[in-house]
Backbone as CSV, one residue per row, in Angstrom:
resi,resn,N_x,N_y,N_z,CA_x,CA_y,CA_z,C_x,C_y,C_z
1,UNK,28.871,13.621,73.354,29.208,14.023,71.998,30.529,13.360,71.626
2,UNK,30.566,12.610,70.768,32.177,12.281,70.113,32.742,12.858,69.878
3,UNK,34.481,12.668,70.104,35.492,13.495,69.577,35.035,13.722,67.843
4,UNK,35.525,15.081,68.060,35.695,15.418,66.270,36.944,15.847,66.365
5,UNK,37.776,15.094,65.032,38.885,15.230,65.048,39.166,16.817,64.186
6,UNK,40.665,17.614,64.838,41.269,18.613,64.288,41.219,18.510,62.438
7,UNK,40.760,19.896,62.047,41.082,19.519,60.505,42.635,19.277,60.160
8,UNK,43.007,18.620,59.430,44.429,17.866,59.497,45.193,19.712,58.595
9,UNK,44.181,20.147,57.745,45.433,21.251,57.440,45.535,22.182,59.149
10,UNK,45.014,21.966,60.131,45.832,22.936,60.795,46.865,22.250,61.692
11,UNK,47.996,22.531,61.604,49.061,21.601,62.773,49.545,22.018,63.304
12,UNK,50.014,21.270,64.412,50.960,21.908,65.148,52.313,20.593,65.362
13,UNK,53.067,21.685,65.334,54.811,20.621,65.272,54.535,20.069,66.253
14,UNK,55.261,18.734,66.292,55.575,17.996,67.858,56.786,19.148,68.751
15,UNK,56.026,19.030,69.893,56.607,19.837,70.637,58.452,19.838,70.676
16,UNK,58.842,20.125,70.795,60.537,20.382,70.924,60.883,19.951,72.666
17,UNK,61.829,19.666,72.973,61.877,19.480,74.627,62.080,21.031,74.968
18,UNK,62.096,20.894,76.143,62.414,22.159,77.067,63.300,21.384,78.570
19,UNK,63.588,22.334,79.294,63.867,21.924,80.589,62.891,21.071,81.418
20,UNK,63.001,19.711,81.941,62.014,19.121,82.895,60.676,20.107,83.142
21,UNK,59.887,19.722,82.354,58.554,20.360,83.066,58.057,20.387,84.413
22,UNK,57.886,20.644,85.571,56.792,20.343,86.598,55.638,20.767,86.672
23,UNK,54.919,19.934,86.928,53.520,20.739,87.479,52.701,20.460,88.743
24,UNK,52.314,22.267,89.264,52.394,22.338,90.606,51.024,22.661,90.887
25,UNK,50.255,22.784,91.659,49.331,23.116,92.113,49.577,24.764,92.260
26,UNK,48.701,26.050,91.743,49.230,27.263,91.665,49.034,27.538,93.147
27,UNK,49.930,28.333,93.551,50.024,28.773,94.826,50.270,30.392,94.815
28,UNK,49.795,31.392,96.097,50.251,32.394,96.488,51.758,33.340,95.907
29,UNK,52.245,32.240,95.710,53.654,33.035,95.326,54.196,32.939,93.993
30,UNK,53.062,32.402,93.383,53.092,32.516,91.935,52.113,33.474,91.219
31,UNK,52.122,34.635,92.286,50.940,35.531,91.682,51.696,36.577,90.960
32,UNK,53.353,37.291,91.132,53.448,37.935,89.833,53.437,37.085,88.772
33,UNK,54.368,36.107,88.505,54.054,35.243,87.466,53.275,35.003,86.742
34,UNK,52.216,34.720,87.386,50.985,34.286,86.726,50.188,35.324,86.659
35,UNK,50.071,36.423,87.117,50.057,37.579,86.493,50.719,37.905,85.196
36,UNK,51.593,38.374,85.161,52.449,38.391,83.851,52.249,37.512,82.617
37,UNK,51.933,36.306,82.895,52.200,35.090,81.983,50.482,35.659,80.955
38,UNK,49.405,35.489,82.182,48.006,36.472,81.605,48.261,37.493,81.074
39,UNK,48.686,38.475,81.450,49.322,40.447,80.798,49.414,39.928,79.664
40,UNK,50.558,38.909,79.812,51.280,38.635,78.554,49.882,37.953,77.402
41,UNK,49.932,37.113,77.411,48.668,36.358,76.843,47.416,37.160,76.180
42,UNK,47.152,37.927,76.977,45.805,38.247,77.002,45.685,39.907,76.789
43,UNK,46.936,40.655,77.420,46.886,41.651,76.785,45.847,43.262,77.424
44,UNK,45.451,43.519,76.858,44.351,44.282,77.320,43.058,44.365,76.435
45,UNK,42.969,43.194,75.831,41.705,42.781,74.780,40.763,42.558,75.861
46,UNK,39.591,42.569,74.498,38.375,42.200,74.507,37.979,40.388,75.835
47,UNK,39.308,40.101,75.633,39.221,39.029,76.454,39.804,38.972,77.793
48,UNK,40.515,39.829,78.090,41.541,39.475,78.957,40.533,40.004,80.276
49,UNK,38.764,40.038,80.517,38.621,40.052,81.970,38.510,38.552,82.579
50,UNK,37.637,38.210,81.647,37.284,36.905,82.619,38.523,35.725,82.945
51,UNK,39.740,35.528,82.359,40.988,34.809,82.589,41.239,35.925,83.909
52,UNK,41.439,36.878,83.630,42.000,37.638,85.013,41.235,37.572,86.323
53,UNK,39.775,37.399,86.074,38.810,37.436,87.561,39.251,36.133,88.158
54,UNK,39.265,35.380,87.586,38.976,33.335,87.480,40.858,33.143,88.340
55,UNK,41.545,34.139,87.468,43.008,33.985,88.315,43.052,34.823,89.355
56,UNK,42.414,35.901,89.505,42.556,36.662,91.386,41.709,35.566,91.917
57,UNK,40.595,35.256,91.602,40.253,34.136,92.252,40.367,32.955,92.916
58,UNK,41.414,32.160,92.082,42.305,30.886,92.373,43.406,31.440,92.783
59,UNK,43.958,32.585,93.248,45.074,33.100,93.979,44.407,33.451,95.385
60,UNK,43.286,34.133,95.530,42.991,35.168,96.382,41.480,34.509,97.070
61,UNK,41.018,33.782,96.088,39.373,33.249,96.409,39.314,32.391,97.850
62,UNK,37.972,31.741,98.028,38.127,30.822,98.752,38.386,29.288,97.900
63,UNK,38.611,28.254,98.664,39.190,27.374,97.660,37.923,26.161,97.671
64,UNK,36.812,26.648,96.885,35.969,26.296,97.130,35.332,24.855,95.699
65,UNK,36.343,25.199,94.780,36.424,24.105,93.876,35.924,25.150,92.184
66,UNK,35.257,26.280,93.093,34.831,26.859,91.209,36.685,27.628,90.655
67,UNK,37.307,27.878,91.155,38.582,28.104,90.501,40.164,27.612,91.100
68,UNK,40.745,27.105,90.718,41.743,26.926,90.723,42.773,26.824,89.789
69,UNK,43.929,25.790,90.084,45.292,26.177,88.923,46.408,25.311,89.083
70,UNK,46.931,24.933,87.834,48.339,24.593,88.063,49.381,25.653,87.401
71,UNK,50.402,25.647,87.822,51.568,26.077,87.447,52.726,24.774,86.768
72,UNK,53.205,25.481,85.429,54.170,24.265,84.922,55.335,25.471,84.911
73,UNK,56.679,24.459,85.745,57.813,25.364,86.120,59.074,24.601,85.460
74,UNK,59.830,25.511,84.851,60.773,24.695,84.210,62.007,25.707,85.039
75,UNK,63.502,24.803,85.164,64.544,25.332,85.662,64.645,26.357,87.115
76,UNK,63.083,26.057,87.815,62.777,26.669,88.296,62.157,28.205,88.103
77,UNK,61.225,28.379,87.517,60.864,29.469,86.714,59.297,29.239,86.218
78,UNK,58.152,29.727,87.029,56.996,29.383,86.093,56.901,29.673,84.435
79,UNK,56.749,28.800,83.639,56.593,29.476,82.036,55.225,28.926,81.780
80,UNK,53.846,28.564,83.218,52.956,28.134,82.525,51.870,28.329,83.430
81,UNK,50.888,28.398,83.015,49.867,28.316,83.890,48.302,27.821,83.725
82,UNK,47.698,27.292,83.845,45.966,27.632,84.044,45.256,27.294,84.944
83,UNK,43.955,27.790,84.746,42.949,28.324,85.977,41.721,27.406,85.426
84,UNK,40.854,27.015,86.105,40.340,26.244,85.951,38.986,26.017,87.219
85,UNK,37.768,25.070,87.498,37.219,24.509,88.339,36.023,24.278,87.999
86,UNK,35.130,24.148,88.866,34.086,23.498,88.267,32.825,24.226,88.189
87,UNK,31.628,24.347,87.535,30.731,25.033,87.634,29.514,25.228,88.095
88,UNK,29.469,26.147,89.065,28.156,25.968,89.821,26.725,26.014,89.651
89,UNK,26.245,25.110,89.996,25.298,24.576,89.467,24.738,23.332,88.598
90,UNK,25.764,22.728,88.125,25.744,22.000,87.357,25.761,20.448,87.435
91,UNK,25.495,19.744,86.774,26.327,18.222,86.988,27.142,17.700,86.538
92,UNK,28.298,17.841,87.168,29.939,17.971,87.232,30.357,18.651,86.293
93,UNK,30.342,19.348,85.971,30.610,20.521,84.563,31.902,21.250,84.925
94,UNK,32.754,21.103,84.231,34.260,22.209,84.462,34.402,23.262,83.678
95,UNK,35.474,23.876,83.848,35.250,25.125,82.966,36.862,24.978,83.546
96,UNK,37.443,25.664,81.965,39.241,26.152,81.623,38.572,27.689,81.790
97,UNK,39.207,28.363,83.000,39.308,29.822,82.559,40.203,30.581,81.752
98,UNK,41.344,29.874,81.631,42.334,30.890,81.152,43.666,30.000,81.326
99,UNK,44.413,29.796,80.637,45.486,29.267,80.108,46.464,30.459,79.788
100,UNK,47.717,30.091,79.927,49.238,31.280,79.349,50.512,30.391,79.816
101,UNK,51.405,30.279,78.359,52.091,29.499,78.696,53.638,31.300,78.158
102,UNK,54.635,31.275,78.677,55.445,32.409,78.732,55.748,32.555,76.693
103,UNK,56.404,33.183,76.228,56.557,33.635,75.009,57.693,32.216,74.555
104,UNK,58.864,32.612,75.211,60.111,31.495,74.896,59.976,29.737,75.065
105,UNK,58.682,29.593,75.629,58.426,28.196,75.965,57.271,27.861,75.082
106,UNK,56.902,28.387,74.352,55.424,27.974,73.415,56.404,27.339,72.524
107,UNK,55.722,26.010,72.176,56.199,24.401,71.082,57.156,24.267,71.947
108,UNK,56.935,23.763,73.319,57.668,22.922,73.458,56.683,22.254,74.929
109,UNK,55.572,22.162,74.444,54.793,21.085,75.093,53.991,21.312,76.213
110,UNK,54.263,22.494,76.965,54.186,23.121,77.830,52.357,23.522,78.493
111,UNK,51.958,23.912,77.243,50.425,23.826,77.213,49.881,22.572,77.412
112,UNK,50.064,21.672,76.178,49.563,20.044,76.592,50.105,19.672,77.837
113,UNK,50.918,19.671,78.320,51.460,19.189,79.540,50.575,19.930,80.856
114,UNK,50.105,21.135,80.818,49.483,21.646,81.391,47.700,21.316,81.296
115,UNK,47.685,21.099,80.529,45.963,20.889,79.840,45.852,19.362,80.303
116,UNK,46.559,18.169,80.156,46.981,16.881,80.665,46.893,17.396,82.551
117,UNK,47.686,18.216,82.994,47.311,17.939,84.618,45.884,18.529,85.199
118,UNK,45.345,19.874,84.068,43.630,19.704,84.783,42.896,19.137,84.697
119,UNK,43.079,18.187,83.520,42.073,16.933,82.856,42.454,16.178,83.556
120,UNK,43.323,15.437,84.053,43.800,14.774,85.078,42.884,14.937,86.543
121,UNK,43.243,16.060,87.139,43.057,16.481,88.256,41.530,16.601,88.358
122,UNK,40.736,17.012,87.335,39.069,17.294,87.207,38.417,15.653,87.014
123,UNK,38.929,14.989,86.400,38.466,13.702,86.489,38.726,13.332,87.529
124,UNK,39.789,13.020,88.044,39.914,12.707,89.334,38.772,13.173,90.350
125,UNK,38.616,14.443,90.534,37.367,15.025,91.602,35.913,14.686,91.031
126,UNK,36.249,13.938,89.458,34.790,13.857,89.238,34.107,14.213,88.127
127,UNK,34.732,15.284,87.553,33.847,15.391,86.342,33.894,15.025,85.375
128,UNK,32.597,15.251,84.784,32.345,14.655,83.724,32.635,15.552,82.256
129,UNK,32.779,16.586,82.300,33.028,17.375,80.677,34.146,18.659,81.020
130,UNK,34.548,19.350,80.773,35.037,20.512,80.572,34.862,21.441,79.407
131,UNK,33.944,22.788,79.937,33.954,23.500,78.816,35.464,24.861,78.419
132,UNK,35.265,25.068,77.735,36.060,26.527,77.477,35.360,27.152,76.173
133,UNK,35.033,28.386,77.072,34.989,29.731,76.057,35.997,30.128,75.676
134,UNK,35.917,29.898,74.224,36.824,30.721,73.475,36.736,31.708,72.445
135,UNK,37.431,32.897,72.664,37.263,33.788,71.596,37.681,33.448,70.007
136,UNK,36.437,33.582,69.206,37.498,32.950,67.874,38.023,33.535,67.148
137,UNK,38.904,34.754,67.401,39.808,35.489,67.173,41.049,35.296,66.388
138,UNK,41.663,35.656,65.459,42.413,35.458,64.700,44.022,35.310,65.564
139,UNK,44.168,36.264,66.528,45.020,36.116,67.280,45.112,34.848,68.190
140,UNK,44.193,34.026,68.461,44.154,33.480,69.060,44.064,31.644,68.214
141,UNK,44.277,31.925,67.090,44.074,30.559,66.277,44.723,29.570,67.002
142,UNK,46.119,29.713,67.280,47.163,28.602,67.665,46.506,27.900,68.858
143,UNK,45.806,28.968,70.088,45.272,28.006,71.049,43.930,27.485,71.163
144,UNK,43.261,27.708,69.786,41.956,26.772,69.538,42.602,25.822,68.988
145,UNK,43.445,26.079,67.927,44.118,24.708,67.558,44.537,23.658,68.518
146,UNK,45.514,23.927,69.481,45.767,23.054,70.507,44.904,22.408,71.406
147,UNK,43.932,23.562,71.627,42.684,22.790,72.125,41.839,21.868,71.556
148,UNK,41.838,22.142,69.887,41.069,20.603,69.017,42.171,19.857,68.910
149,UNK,42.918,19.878,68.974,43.656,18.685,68.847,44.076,17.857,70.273
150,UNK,43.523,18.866,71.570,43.385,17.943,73.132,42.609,17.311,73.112
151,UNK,41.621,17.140,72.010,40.523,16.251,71.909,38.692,16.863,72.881
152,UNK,39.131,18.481,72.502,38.230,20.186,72.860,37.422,19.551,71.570
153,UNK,35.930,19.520,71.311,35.585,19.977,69.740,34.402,21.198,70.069
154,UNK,34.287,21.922,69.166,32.847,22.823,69.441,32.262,22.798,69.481
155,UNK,31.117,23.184,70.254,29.842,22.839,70.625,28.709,23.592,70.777
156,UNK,29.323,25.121,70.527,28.338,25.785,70.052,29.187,27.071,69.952
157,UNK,28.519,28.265,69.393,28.992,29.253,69.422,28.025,30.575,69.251
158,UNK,28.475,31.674,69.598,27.668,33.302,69.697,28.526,33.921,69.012
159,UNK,27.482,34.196,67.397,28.725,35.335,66.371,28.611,36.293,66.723
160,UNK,29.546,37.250,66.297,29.460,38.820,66.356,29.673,38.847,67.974
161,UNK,30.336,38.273,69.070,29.835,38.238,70.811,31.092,39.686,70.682
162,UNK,31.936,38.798,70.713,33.146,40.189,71.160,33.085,41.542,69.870
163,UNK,32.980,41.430,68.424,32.993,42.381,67.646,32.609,41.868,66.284
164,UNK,32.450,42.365,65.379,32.068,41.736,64.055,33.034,40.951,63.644
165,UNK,32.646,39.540,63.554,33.312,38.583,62.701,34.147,38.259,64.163
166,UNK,33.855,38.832,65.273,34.585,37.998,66.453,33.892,36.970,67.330
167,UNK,33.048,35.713,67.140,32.099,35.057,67.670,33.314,34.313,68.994
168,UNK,31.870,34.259,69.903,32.289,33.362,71.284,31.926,31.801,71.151
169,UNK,32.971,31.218,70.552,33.101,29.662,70.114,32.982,29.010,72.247
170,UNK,32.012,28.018,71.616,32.316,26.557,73.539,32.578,25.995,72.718
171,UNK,33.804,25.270,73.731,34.261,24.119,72.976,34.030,23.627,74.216
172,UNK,34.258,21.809,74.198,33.505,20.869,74.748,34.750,19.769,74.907
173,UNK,35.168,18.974,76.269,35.832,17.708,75.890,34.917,16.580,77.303
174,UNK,35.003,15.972,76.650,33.750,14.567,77.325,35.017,14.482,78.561
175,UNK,34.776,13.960,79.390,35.587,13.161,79.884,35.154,11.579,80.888
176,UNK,34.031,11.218,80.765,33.760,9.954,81.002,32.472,9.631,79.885
């Protein structure tokens, strides 16, 4: 499927700097963190199980390729995270579980910079697309936005999934 480009009225500023980004492969000892960074994110909605299973998983799972994670750490301090791997059954099919970048570090790049090392890292092992379910939730506009503009477009969707007028948008990015 070809990129479809972001509608140009929705934008987002060029990111602002922050402290040196890193990004780490998530590890064991980034489990309050990345706990928190999800709490934070996600809340106790309609959404917040499947980001949370997909992250005890890539903390706690076996490391078997369906979940994993990076962490983006600035000043020493995670302010980022997502979960991610590939899907079973499929041919090479990925899946974003869940993304959270901290409150004080959103616009300043932190997400793309993070979304850049699983697209990175998933091509690398191989695949060929990455999906993400996303809720298309009003609360949640800013990170469908960022995601059409990672060059994510939609690819299908289930109205009414989470509540009336709350449909479960896939979005879709090719990657070979």
């Amino acid at each position: 499927m070809p990129f479809t480009p972001p509608d140009p009225n929705d934008t987002i500023p060029p990111p602002t700097p922050l402290a040196p980004i890193v990004v780490r492969p998530l590890a064991a000892t980034d489990a309050a963190a990345a706990r928190a960074l999800f709490t934070s994110a996600f809340g106790n909605t309609l959404y917040a199980e499947a980001p949370r299973t997909a992250l005890a998983r890539a903390l706690d799972g076996p490391n078997d390729g369906e979940a994993g994670g990076v962490v983006a750490v600035a000043d020493g301090e995670v302010v980022g995270v997502a979960v991610y791997g590939f899907v079973p059954g499929t041919d090479r099919t990925a899946k974003m579980h869940g993304m959270a970048v901290a409150a004080d570090s959103r616009r300043h790049g932190v997400a793309r910079t993070l979304i850049d090392a699983f697209v990175a890292e998933l091509t690398g092992a191989g695949a060929r697309l990455v999906v993400v379910e996303f809720p298309d939730a009003p609360e949640l506009a800013g990170g469908r936005t960022l995601l059409l503009h990672s060059r994510f477009a939609e690819e299908a969707r289930l109205a009414d999934y989470f509540l009336d007028g709350i449909a479960l948008a896939f979005l879709r990015r090719d990657l070979v």
